[in-house]
C-alpha positions as CSV (number, residue, x, y, z in Angstrom):
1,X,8.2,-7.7,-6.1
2,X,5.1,-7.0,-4.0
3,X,2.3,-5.5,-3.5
4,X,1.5,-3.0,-0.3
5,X,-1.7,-1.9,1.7
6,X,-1.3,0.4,4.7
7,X,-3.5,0.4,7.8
8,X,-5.0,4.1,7.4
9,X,-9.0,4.3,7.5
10,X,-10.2,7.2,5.5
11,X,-13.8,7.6,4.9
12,X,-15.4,7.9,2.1
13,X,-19.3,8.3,2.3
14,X,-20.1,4.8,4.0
15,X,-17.1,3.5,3.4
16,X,-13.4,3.3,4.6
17,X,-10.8,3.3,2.9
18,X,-7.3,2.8,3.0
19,X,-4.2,2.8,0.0
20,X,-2.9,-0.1,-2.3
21,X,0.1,0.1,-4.0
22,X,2.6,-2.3,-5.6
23,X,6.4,-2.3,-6.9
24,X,5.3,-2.6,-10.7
25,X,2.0,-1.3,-12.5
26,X,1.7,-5.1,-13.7
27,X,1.6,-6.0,-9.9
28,X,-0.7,-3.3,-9.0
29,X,-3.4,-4.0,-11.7
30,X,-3.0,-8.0,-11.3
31,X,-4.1,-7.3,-7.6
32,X,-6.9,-5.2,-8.6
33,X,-8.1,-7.6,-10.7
34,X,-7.6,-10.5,-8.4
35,X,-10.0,-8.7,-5.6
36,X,-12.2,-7.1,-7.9
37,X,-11.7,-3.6,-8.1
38,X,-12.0,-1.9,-11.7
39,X,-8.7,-0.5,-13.6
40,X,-10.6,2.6,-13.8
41,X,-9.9,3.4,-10.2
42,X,-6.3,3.5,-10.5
43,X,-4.6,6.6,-9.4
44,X,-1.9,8.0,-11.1
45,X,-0.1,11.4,-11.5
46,X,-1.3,14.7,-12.0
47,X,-4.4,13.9,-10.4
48,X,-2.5,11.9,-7.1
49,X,1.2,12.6,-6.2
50,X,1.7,8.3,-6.9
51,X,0.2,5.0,-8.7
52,X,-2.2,3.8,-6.4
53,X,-5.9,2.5,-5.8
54,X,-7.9,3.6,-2.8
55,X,-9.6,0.5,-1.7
56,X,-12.3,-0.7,0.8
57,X,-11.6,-2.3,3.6
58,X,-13.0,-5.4,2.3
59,X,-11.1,-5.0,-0.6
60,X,-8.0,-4.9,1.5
61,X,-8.8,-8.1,3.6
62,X,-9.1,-9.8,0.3
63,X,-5.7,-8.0,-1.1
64,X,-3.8,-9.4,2.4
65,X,-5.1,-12.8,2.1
66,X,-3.7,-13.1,-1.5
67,X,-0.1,-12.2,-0.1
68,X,-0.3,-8.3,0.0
69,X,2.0,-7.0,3.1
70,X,-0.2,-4.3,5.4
71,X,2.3,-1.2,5.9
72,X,2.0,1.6,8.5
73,X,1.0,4.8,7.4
74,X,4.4,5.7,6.5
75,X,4.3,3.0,3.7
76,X,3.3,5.5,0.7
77,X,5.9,8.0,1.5
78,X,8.9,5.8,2.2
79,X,7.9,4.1,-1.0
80,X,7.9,7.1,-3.3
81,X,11.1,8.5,-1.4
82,X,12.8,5.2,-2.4
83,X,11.2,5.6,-6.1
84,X,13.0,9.1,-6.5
85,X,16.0,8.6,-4.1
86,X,14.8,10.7,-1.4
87,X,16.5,8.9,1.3
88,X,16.9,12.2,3.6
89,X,12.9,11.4,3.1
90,X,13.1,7.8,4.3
91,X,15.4,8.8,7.3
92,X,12.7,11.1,8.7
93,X,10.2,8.3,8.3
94,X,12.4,6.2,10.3
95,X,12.9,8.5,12.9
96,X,9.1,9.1,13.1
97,X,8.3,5.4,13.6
98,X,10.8,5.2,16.3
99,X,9.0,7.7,18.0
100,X,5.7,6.0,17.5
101,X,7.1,2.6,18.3
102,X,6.2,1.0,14.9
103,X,8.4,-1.7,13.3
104,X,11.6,0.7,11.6
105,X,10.5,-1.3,8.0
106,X,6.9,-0.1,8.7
107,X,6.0,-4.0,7.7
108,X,3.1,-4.7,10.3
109,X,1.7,-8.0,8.7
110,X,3.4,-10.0,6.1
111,X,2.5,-13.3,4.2
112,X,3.9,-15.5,2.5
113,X,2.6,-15.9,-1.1
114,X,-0.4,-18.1,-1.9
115,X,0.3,-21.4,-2.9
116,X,-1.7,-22.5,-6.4
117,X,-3.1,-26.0,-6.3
């Protein structure tokens, strides 16, 4: 199980922003707590198309250096197409990243876990 940030910058006011997301809620709202970002941020459907949390760019740093694997900006999509078995959905993202040159997984940084002391 993991837990996903993908390397868009959105702005938001004076800030930029980019998406978390995880395999399981639990994952997802450990995270949040772990870097500091309030349940009460979480987006979830109707009001976003998936479960997610928009997060700062700080935020994110923190998010990677507890083990969090930074995605292209295909990561959302291909994950919801594989939630819902959309995988004419995940073709066309491959195909797109081979056009762009980007990794076919769209993984651009992974880390190992964290060890605890």
């Amino acid at each position: 199980m993991t837990v996903y940030v993908d390397d868009v910058r959105n702005p938001f006011g004076r800030m930029v922003m980019c998406h978390m997301w995880a395999d399981t809620l639990d994952e997802l709202l450990a995270m949040a707590d772990r870097i500091g970002v309030a349940r009460k941020w979480l987006q979830e459907p109707p009001k976003a198309s998936w479960v997610h949390f928009d997060i700062s760019l700080t935020k994110k740093t923190k998010a990677v250096a507890l083990g969090a694997v930074v995605t292209d900006m295909f990561g959302p999509a291909e994950h919801v197409a594989r939630q819902v078995g959309n995988l004419r959905m995940v073709d066309s993202i491959i195909v797109a990243r081979k056009r762009r040159g980007l990794p076919l997984n769209g993984i651009l940084v992974a880390h190992e876990q964290p060890r605890l002391f």
